[in-house]
C-alpha positions as CSV (number, residue, x, y, z in Angstrom):
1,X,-56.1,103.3,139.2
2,X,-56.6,102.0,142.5
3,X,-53.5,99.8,142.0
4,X,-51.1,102.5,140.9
5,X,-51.9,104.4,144.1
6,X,-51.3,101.4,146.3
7,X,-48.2,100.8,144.5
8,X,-47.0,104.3,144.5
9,X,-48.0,104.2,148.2
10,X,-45.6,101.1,149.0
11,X,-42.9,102.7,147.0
12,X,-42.9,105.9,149.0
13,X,-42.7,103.7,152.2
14,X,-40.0,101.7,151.7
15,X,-37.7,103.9,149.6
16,X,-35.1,105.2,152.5
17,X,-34.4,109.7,152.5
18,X,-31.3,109.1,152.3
19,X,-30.6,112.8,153.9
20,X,-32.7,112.3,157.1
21,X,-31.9,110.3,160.1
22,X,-33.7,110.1,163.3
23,X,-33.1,113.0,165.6
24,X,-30.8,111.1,168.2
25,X,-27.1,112.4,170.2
26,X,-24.3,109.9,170.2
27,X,-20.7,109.3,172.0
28,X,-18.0,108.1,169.6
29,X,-14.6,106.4,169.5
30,X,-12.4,107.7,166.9
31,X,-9.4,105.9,166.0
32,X,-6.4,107.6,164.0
33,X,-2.8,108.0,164.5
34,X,-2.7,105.5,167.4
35,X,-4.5,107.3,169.8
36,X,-8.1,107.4,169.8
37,X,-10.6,110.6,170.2
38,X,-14.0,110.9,171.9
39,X,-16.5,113.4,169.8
40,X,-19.9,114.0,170.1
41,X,-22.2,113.4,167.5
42,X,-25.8,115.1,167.0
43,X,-27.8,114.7,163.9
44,X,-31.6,115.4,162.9
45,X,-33.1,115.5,159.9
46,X,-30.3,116.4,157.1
47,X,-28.6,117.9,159.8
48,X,-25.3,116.2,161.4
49,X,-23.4,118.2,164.1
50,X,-19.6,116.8,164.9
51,X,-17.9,118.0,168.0
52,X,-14.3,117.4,168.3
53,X,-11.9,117.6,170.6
54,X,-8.8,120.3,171.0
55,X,-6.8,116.9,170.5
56,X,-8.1,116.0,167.7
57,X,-8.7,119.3,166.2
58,X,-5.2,120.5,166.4
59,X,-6.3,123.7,168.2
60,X,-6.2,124.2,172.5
61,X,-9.6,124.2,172.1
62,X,-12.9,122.2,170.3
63,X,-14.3,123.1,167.0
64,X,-18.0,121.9,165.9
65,X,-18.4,121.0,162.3
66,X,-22.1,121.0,160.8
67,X,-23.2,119.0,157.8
68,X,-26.1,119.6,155.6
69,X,-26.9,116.6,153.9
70,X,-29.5,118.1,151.6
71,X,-27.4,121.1,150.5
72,X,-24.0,119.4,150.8
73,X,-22.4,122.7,152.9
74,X,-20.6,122.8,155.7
75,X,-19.1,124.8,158.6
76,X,-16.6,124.9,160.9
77,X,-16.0,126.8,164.6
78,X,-14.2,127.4,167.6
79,X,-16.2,126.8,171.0
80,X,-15.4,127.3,174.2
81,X,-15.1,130.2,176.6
82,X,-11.1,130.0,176.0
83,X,-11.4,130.7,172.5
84,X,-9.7,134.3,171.6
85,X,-12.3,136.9,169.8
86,X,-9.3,136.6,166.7
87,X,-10.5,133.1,166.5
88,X,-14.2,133.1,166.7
89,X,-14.6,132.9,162.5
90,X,-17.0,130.2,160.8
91,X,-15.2,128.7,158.0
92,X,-18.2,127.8,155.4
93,X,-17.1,124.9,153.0
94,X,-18.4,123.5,149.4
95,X,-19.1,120.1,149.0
96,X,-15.2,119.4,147.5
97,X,-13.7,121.0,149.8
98,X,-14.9,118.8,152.7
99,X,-13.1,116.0,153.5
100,X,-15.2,115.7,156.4
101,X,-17.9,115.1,153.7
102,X,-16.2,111.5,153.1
103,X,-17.1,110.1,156.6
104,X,-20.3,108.0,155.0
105,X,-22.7,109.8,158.3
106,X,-25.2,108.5,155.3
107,X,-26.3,104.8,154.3
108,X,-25.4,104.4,150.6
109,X,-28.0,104.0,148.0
110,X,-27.1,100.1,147.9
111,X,-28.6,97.0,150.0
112,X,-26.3,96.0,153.5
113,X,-24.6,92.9,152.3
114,X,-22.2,92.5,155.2
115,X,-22.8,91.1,159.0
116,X,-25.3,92.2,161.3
117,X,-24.4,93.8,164.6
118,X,-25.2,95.1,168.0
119,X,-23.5,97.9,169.1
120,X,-24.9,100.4,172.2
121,X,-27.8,98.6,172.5
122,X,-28.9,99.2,168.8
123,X,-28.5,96.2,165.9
124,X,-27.2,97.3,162.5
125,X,-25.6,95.5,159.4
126,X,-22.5,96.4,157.4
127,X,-22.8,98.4,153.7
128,X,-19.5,96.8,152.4
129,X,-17.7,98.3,149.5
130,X,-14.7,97.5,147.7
131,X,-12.7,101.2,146.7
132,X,-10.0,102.2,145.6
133,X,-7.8,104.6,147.9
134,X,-6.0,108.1,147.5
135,X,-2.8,105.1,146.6
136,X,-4.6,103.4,144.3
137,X,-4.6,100.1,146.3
138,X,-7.7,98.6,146.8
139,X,-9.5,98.5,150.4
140,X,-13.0,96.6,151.9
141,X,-15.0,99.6,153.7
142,X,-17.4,98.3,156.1
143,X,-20.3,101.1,157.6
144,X,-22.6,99.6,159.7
145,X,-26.3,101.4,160.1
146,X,-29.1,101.1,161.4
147,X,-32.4,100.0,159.7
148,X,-33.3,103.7,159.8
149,X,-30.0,104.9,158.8
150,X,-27.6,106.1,161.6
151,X,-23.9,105.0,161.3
152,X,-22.7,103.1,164.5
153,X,-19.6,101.8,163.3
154,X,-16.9,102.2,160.0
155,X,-14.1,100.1,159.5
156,X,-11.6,99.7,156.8
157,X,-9.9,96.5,155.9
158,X,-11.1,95.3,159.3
159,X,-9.7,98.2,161.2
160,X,-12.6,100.3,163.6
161,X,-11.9,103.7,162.8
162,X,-15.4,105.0,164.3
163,X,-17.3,103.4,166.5
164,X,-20.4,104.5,168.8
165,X,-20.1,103.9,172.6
166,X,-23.5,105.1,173.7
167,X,-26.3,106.8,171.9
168,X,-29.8,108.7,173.1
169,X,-32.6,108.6,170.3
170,X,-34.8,112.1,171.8
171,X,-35.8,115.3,169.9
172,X,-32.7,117.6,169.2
173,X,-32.6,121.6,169.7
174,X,-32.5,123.5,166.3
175,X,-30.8,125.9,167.6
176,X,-27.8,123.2,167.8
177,X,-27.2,123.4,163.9
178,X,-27.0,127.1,164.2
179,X,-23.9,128.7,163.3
180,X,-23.0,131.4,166.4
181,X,-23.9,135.1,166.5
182,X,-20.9,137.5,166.5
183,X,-18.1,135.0,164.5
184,X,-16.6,136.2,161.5
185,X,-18.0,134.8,158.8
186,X,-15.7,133.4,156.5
187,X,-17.0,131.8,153.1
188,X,-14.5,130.0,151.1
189,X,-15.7,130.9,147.5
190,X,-14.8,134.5,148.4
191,X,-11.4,134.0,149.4
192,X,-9.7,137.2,147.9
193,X,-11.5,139.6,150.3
194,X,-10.3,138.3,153.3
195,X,-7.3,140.0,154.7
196,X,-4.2,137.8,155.6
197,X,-2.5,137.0,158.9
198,X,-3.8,134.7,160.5
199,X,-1.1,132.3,161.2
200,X,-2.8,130.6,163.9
201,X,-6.0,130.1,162.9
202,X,-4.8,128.5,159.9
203,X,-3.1,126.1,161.4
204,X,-6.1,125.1,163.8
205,X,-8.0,124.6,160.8
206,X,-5.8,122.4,158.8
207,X,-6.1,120.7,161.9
208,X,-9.7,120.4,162.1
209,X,-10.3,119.4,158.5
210,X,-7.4,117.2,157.9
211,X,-6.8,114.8,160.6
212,X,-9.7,113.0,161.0
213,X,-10.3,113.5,157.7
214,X,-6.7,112.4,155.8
215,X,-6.8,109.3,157.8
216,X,-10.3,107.8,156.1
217,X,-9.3,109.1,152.6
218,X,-5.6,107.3,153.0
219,X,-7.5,104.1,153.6
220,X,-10.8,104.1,151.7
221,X,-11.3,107.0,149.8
222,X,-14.4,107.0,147.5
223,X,-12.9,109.9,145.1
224,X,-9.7,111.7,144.5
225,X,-8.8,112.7,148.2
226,X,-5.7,113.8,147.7
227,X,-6.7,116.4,145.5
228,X,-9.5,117.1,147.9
229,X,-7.1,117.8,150.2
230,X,-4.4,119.7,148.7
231,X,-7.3,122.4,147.3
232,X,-8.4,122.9,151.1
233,X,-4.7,123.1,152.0
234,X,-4.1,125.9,149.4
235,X,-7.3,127.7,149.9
236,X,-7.0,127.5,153.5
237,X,-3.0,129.1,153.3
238,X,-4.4,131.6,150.6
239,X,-7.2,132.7,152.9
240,X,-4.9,132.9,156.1
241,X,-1.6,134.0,154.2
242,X,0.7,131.6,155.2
């Protein structure tokens, strides 16, 4: 008896949540299209919070994207004092309709077999996978985290696509993975209710879901990206009328 309970004891140690993180903010380096992006990355708990850029978002202004990593949802909005009230709408997502989703802000359930690190003053060691892309060509994905799971670096077929410049491991606010008060809320399995005519905003969203996003599946996508994308595309235009 006394054995199982040790045993049981060491198994609940060492076996990684592979939802939670340490709470911690981070500075990153993203690299598509030949130009690279600066975003700001937050995460605590199952909770990963994505700031990007109006130039990498599409939109003349930033969006923030939150990830749950125990429920698998997402959402997606406008910040900024520029934003118009016509554009302050929260775009909630289901797990296949986030490309986002694909980034791997999550070690894999599989031992780090590549090289060990040291990047902003932390040390972490490659998860490489061989996958097959949205072409069907097989590609080497390298993510390097952390011995207590945060992503510092992904790379695909030896290209840095994200890279962390400078991280901060404190306590983060709650109240960061908070969706806003007074947005329109926008849910994405109830589609048909929403009116139409929002040219704009649909375009800033194809933006925010697809850029970042469409690069990373073109080069190592896990599943069937293309189909990913091309249901967000048509729910997005069917939600938005275009």
């Amino acid at each position: 008896m006394l054995l199982t309970t040790l045993t049981l004891s060491l198994l609940i140690q060492t076996t990684p949540d592979l939802t939670a993180i340490p709470d911690h903010r981070a500075t990153a380096q993203v690299s598509m299209q030949d130009a690279t992006h600066e975003i700001e990355v937050r995460a605590s708990g199952s909770w990963t919070r994505m700031t990007l850029p109006a130039g990498l978002s599409g939109a003349p202004y930033a969006h923030v994207m939150l990830l749950d990593y125990d429920t698998g949802d997402a959402a997606i909005f406008p910040v900024g004092r520029d934003v118009p009230d016509s554009s302050r709408t929260i775009l909630r997502l289901s797990p296949d309709r986030t490309p986002m989703a694909d980034i791997g802000f999550r070690a894999p359930d599989m031992p780090a077999r590549g090289q060990t690190l040291s990047i902003a003053g932390e040390t972490c060691t490659d998860h490489v996978q061989d996958t097959q892309n949205a072409y069907g060509e097989i590609v080497r994905a390298a993510a390097c985290f952390t011995p207590d799971g945060i992503l510092l670096r992904q790379a695909v077929d030896g290209e840095v696509l994200y890279q962390v410049t400078a991280i901060e491991r404190a306590p983060q606010s709650p109240a960061l993975f908070e969706t806003p008060q007074g947005y329109l809320d926008l849910d994405m399995g109830g589609m048909a209710a929403v009116p139409a005519g929002e040219d704009e905003e649909a375009g800033v969203l194809n933006g925010v879901l697809g850029r970042y996003g469409d690069q990373v599946r073109d080069q190592a996508d896990r599943r069937t990206g293309e189909e990913v994308e091309e249901r967000t595309r048509n729910a997005l235009n069917r939600l938005f009328g275009n």
